[in-house]
C-alpha positions as CSV (number, residue, x, y, z in Angstrom):
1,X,26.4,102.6,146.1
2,X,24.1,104.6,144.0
3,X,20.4,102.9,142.8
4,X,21.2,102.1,139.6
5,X,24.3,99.7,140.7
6,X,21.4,97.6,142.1
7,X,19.9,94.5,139.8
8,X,17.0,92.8,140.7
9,X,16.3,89.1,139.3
10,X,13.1,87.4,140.2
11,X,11.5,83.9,140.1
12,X,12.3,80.9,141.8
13,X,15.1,79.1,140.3
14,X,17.1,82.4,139.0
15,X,16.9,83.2,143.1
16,X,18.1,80.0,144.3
17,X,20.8,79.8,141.5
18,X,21.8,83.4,143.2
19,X,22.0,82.2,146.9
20,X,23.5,79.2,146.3
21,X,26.1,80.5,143.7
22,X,27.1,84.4,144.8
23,X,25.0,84.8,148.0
24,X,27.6,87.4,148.9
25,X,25.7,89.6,146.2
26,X,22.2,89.0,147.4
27,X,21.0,92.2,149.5
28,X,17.6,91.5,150.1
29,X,14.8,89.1,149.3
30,X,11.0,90.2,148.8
31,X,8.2,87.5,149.1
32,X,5.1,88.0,147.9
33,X,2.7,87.9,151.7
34,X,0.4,85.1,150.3
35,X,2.9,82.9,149.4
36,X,2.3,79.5,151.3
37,X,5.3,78.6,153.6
38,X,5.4,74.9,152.2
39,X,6.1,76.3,148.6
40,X,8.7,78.3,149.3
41,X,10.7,75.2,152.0
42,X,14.2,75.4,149.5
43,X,14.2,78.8,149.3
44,X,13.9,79.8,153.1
45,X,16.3,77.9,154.6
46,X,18.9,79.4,151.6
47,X,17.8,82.5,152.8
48,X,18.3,81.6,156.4
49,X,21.7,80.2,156.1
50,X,22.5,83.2,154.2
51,X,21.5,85.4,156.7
52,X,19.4,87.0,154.0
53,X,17.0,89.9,154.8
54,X,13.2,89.5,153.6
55,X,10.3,91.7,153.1
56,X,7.2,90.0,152.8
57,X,5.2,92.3,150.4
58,X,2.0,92.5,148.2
59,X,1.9,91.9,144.7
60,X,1.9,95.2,143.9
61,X,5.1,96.1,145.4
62,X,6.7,93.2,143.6
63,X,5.3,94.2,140.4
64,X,6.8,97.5,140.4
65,X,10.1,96.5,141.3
66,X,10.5,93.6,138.0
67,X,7.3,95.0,135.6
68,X,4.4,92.3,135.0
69,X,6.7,89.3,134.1
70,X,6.6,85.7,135.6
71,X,8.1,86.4,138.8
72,X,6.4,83.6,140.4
73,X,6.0,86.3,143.5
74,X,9.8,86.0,144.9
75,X,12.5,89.3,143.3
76,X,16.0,89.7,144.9
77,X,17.9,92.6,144.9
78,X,21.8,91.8,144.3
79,X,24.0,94.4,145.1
80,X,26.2,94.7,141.9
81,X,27.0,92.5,139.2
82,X,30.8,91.5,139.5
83,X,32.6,90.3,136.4
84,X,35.8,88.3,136.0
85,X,39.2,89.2,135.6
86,X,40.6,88.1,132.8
87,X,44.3,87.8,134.1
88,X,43.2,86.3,137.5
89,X,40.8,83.7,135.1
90,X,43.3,83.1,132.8
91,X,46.0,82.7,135.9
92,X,43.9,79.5,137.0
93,X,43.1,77.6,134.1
94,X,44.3,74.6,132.7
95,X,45.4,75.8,129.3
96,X,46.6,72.0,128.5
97,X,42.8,71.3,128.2
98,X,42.0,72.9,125.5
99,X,39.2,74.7,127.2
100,X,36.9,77.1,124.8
101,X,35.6,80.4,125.8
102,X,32.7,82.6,124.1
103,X,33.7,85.8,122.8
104,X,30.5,88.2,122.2
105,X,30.8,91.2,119.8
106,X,27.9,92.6,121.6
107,X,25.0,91.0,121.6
108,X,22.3,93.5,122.7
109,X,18.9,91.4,123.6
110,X,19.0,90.1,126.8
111,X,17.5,87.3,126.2
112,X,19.8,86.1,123.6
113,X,22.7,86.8,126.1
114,X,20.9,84.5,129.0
115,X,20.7,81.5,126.3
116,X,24.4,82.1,125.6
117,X,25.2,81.7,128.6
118,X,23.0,78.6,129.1
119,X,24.2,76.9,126.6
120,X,28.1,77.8,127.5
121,X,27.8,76.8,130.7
122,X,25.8,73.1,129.8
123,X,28.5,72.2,127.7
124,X,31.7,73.0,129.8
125,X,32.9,76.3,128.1
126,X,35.0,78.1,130.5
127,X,33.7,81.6,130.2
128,X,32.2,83.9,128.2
129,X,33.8,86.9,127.4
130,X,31.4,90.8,126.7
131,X,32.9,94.1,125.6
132,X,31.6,97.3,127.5
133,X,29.8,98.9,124.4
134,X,27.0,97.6,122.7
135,X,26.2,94.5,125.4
136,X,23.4,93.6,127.3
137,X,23.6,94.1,130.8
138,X,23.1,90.7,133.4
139,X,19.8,92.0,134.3
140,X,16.9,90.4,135.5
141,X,15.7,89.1,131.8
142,X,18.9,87.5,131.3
143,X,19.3,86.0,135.1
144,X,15.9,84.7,133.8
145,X,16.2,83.0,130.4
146,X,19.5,81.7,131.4
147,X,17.8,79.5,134.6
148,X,20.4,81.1,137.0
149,X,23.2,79.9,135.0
150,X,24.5,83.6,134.8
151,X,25.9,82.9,138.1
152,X,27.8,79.8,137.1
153,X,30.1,81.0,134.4
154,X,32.6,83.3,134.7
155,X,31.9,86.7,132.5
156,X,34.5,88.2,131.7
157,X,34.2,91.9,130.5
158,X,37.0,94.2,128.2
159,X,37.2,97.1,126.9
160,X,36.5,95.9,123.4
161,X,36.8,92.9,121.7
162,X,39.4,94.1,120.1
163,X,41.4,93.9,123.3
164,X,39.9,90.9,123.8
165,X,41.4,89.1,121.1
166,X,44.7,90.3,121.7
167,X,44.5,89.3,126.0
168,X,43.3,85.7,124.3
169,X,46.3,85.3,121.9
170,X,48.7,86.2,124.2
171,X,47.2,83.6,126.5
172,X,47.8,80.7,123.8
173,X,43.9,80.8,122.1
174,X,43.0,80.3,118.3
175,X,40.3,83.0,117.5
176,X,37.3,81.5,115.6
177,X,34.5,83.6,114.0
178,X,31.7,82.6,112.5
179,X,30.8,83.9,108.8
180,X,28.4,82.6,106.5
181,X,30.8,83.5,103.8
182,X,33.7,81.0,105.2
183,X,35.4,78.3,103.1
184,X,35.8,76.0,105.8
185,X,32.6,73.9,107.4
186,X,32.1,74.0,111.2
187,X,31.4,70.3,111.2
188,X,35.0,69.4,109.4
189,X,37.1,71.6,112.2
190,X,39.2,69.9,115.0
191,X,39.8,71.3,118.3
192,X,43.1,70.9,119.4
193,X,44.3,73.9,121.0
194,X,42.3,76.5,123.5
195,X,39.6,78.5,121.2
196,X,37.9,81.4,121.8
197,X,34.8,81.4,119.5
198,X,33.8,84.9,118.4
199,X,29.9,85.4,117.6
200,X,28.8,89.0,116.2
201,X,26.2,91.1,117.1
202,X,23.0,90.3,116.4
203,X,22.4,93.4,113.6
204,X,25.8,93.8,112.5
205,X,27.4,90.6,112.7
206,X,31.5,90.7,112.4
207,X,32.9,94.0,111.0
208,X,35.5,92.5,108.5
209,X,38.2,94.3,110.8
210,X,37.2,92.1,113.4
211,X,37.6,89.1,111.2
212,X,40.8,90.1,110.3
213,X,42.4,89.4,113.6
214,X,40.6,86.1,114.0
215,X,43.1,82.6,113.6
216,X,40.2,81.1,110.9
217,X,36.9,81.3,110.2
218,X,34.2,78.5,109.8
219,X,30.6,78.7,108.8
220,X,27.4,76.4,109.8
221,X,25.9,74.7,106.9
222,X,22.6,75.5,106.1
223,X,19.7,74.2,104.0
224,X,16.9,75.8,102.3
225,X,18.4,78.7,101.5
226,X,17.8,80.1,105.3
227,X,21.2,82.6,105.5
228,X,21.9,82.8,109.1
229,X,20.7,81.6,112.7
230,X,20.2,83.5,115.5
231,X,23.5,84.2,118.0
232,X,22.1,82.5,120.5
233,X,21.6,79.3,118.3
234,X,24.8,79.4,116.4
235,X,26.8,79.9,120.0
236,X,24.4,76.5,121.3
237,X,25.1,74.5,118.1
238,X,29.1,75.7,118.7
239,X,29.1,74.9,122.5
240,X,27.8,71.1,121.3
241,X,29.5,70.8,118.6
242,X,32.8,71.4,120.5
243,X,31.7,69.2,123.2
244,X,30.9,66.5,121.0
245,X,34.5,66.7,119.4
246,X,36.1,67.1,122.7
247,X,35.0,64.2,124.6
């Protein structure tokens, strides 16, 4: 496996949410040497079940691995990131649900992707869905705004979204974009079938091939004249509003 397969993630919680949730993935562990024992308690007996290799190391050493961010003096080295099949995902869901799933048209800051995924994952959407062009890697930023949830959601990764939307059709799913310019309100919409909401990237937005091939498209209300929200708050005020409507 060459070097640049290799992610590292650091700070407490995004390592924990690792062990606990893909420990298969975690390589190797380094602990900053001054770290007390009693602080790290959780951690170490993760990393012992796990049969997890540590280095303890000096701050310096940790600060070249992850830059100078918050990484609370703990960085893990995962092996790979592994994404979902879409056919072995789609194979083992309850389609009778209604479940919902995120469909990204690329959404390039990382830190937008890790609150995606937070918010999918709070609210009980069943996977989020990334093309290969144009997409953030899960890298340590997003492991890190996302608060480990990266590792609870099934990402699910095409070619383009283009095949995308076609997989999610066939699989019985209403396409839904988001577009300022859309008759219908977000808040009047009912969810009675499995939808795959699609959110543009964050400079482009939805080419209007893409919303084309989309089953309807809804917009969020806004006041004061503001035009447009950021991806990742349109894709939290979607997750909510659908689990509002759901339950």
């Amino acid at each position: 496996m060459s070097k640049s397969d290799n992610i590292y993630i650091y700070g407490r919680n995004p390592v924990i949410e690792a062990l606990v949730n893909r420990p298969d993935e975690v390589e190797k562990v380094f602990l900053k040497s001054s770290l007390q024992p009693n602080s790290i308690e959780n951690l170490s007996s993760l990393l012992s079940h796990n049969s997890v290799p540590i280095s303890k190391v000096p701050q310096e050493k940790i600060t070249r691995l992850v830059g100078n961010v918050n990484d609370q003096g703990i960085v893990a080295l995962l092996s790979q990131v592994r994404y979902t099949d879409f056919f072995d995902w789609v194979s083992e869901l309850d389609v009778s649900s209604n479940p919902a799933i995120i469909l990204l048209d690329g959404i390039e800051d990382p830190h937008n992707f890790g609150a995606i995924l937070r918010s999918a994952a709070a609210s009980g959407i069943s996977a989020v869905m990334v093309p290969t062009q144009k997409q953030s890697p899960v890298n340590a930023t997003v492991f890190k705004t996302s608060s480990g949830t990266a590792g609870r959601i099934p990402i699910i990764r095409v070619h383009d979204v283009n095949q995308g939307i076609k997989d999610l059709k066939l699989a019985g799913f209403d396409i839904i974009a988001l577009d300022g310019k859309a008759t219908d309100s977000f808040w009047d919409a009912t969810f009675d079938s499995p939808v795959a909401f699609f959110i543009g990237n964050e400079g482009e937005g939805l080419t209007k091939k893409s919303l084309e091939k989309c089953t309807k498209t809804l917009h969020i209300p806004m006041q004061n004249e503001v035009e447009s929200l950021n991806a990742s708050v349109s894709a939290a005020v979607i997750c909510y509003e659908w689990a509002r409507k759901k339950i």
